[in-house]
C-alpha positions in Angstrom: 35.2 -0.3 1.8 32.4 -2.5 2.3 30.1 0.1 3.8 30.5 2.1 0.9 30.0 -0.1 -1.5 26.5 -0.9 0.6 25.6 2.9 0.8 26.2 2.7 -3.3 23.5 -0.3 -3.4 20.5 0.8 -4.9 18.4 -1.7 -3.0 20.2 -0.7 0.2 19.6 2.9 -0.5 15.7 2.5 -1.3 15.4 -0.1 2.0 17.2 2.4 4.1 14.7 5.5 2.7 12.0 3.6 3.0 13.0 2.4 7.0 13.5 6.1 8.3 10.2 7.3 6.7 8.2 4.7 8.2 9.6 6.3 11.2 8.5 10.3 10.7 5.8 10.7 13.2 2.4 10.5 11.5 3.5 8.1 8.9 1.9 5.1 10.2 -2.1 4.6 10.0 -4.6 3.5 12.4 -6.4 0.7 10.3 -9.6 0.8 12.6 -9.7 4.6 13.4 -8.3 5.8 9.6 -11.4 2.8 7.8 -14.1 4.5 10.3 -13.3 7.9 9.3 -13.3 7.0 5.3 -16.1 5.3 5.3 -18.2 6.8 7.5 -19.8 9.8 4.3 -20.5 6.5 2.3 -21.8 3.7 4.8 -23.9 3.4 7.7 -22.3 3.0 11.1 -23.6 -1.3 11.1 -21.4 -1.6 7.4 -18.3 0.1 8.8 -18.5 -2.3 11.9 -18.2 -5.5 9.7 -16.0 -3.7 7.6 -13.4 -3.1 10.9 -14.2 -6.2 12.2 -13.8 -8.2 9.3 -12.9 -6.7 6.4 -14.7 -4.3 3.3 -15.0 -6.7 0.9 -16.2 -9.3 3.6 -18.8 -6.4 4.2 -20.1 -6.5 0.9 -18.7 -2.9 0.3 -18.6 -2.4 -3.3 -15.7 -1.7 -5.4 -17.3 1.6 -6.3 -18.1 3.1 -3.2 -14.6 1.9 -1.8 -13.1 3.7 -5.2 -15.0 7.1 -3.8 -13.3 6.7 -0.3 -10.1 5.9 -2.2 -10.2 9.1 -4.1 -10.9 11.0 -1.2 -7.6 9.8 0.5 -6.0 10.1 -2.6 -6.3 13.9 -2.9 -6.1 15.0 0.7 -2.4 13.0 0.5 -1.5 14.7 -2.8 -2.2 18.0 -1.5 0.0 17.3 1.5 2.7 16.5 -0.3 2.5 19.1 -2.7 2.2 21.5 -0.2 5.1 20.2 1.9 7.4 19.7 -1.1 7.1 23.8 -1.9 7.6 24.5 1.3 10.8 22.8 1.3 11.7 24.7 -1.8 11.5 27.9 -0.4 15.0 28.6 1.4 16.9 27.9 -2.0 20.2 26.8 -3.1 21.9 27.2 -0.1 19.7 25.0 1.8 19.5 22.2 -0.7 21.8 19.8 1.5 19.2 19.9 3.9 16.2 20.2 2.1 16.4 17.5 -0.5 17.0 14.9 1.7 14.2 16.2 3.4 11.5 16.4 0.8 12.4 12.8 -0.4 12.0 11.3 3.2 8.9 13.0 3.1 7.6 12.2 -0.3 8.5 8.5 0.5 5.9 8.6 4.1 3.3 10.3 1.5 3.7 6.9 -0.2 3.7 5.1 2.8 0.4 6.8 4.1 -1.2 6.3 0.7 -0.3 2.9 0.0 -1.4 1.4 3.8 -4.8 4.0 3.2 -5.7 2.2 -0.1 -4.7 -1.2 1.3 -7.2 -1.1 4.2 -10.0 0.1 2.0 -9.1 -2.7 -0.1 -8.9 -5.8 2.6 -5.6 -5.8 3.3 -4.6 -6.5 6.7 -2.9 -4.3 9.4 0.6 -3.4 8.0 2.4 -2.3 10.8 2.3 -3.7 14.5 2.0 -1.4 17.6 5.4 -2.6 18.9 8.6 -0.5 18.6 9.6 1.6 15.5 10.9 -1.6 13.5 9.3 -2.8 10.4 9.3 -6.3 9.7 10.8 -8.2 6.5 7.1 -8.9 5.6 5.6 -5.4 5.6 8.5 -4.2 3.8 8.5 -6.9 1.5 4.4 -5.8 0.1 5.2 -2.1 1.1 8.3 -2.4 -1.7 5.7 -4.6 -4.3 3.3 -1.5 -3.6 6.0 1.2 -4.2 6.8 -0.9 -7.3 3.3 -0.8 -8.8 3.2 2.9 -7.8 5.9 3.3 -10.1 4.7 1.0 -13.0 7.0 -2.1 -12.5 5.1 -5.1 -14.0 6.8 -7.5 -11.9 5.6 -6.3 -9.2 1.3 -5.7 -10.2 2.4 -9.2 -10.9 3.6 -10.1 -7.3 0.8 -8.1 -6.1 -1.6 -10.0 -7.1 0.1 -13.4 -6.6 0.3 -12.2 -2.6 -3.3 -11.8 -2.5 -4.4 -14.8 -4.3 -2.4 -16.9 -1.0 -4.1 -14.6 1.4 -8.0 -14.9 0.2 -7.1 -18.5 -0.9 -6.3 -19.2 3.3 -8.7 -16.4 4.4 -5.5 -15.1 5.9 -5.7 -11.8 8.4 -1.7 -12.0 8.0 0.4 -11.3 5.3 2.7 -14.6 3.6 5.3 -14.4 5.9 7.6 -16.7 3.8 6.4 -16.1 1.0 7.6 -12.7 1.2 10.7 -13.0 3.1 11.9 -16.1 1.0 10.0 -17.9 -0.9 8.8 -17.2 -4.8 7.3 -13.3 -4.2 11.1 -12.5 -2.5 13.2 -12.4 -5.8 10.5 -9.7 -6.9 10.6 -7.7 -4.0 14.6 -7.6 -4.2 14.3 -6.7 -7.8 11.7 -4.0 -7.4 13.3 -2.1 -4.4 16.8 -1.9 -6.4 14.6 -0.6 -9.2 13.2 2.2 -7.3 16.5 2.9 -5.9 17.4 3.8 -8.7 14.4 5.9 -10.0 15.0 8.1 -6.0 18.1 9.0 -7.4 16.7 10.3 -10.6 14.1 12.2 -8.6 16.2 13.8 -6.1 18.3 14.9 -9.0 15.3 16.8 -10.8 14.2 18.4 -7.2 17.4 19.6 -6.5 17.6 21.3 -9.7 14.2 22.9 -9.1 14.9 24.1 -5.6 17.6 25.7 -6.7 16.1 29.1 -6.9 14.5 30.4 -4.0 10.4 30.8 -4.2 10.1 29.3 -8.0 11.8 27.0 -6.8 9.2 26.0 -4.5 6.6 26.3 -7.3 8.0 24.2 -9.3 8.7 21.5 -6.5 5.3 21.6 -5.3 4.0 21.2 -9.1 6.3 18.2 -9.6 5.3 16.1 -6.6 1.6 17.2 -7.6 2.6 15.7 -10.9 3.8 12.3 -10.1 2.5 11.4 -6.7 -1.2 11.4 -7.7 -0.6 9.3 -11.1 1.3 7.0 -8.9 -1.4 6.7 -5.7 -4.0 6.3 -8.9 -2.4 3.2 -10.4 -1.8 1.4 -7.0 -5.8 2.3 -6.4 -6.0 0.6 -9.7 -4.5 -2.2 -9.3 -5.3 -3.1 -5.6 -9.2 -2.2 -6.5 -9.2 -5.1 -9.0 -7.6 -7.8 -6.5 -9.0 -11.0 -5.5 -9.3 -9.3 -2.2 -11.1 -6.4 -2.7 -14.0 -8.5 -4.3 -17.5 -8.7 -2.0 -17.2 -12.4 -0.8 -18.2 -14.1 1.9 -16.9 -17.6 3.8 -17.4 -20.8 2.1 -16.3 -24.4 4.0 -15.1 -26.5 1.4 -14.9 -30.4 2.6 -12.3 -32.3 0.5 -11.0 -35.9 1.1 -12.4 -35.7 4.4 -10.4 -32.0 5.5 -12.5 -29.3 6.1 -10.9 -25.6 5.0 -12.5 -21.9 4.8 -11.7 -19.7 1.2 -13.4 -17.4 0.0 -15.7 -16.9 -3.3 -17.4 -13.7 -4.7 -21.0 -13.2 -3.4 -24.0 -14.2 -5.5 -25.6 -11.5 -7.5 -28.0 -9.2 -5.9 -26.7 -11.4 -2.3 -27.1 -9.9 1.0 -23.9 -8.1 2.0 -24.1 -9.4 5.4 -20.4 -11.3 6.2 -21.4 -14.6 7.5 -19.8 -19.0 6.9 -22.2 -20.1 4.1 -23.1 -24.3 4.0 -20.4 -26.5 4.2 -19.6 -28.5 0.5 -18.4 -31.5 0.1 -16.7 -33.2 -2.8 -18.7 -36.5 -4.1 -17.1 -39.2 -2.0 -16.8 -42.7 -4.6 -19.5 -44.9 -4.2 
């Protein structure tokens, strides 16, 4: 009874989606490989060092030439996903059992490919480790926030941004481990991916209605991913674009009550772009 009641869940449903498509071969990006690649028609080989090394915004990369790179990753996914959605409309009504849960699991690693894509361009940190086939609560945790803001939740543009304020705050090359797993940013997340369980269901209901008849329906399921997943990978570029993190900064040493600590601030107008630990400042100690 209990396992039924879990396959029912709508949060249970989206984690267990979103677990088996991070799986599908392909799904996962190189952060290094996939950053020299998209950067490489838009920066010479010295900025796309620092950018791997540290990170673009770190590199002085601007938010407009990142939004260029963006857009290109943007509409190679989209036409992947449209193209693999028809496909799977093809065979018709007869198929549908196996084709709509299919296309969904395959929609959802578009997502996945999009959202790590626009978070690396964007300073975000790797999202997946090399180890194993498991994802871990913290990835899943921003990977749900992302999926939320893809689908216009504003908790979760909220959460979002409250994840990246802690990591340019500590100069973090990690994501909030707690934060995300149990402290203030996990009610959001469980919120968010019950949310979007909800909306899959929707979805898979309209595709299998338009796969329904064999070859239109394969025009009309490539036209309706084409129709949603590019609004969606446009509005996380959006909102991960005008994050503390994707801002040019550099290093600053701050010195208070004696403890030294790195943030970072924006770079000075018309500033060099080169990543580098600016001078040490120290609060006025009492005379």
């Amino acid at each position: 009874m209990n396992q039924g009641k879990v396959s029912e869940n709508p949060e249970s449903r989206f984690s267990a989606v979103m677990v088996g498509a991070a799986r599908l071969p392909g799904v996962r990006i190189h952060r290094e490989a996939y950053l020299r690649k998209a950067l490489a028609r838009y920066c010479t080989e010295d900025e796309i060092r620092r950018a791997v090394e540290g990170t673009p915004a770190a590199a002085g990369l601007t938010t407009e030439l990142l939004g260029r790179a963006a857009d290109d990753s943007i509409r190679y996914e989209t036409a992947k996903a449209s193209a693999l959605s028809a496909a799977a409309g093809v065979p018709g009504f007869l198929a549908l059992p196996a084709t709509v849960p299919a296309d969904t699991a395959q929609y959802f690693a578009h997502m996945l490919r999009i959202s790590q894509k626009l978070a690396y361009l964007y300073s975000w940190p790797d999202l997946f480790s090399d180890d194993g086939d498991d994802v871990d609560d913290a990835t899943m945790g921003v990977l749900t926030l992302f999926f939320g803001v893809m689908f216009g939740t504003q908790s979760a543009n909220a959460a979002v941004g409250k994840v990246a304020g802690m990591m340019a705050e500590q100069v973090a090359r990690k994501l909030p481990q707690k934060a995300l797993t149990q402290g203030v940013v996990y009610p959001v997340v469980k919120k968010v991916a019950a949310y979007i369980g909800v909306q899959m269901t929707k979805q898979t209901f309209a595709k299998s209605v338009s796969k329904a008849i064999p070859v239109v329906g394969a025009a009309v399921s490539g036209t309706l991913t084409f129709a949603t997943y590019r609004p969606m990978a446009k509005r996380l570029k959006k909102h991960l674009s005008e994050s503390v993190l994707a801002q040019p900064t550099h290093r600053v040493v701050v010195v208070e009550a004696g403890e030294a600590r790195e943030t970072l601030v924006p770079k000075p107008a018309g500033g060099s772009a080169t990543d580098g630990t600016a001078a040490a400042t120290e609060s006025p100690r009492p005379s």
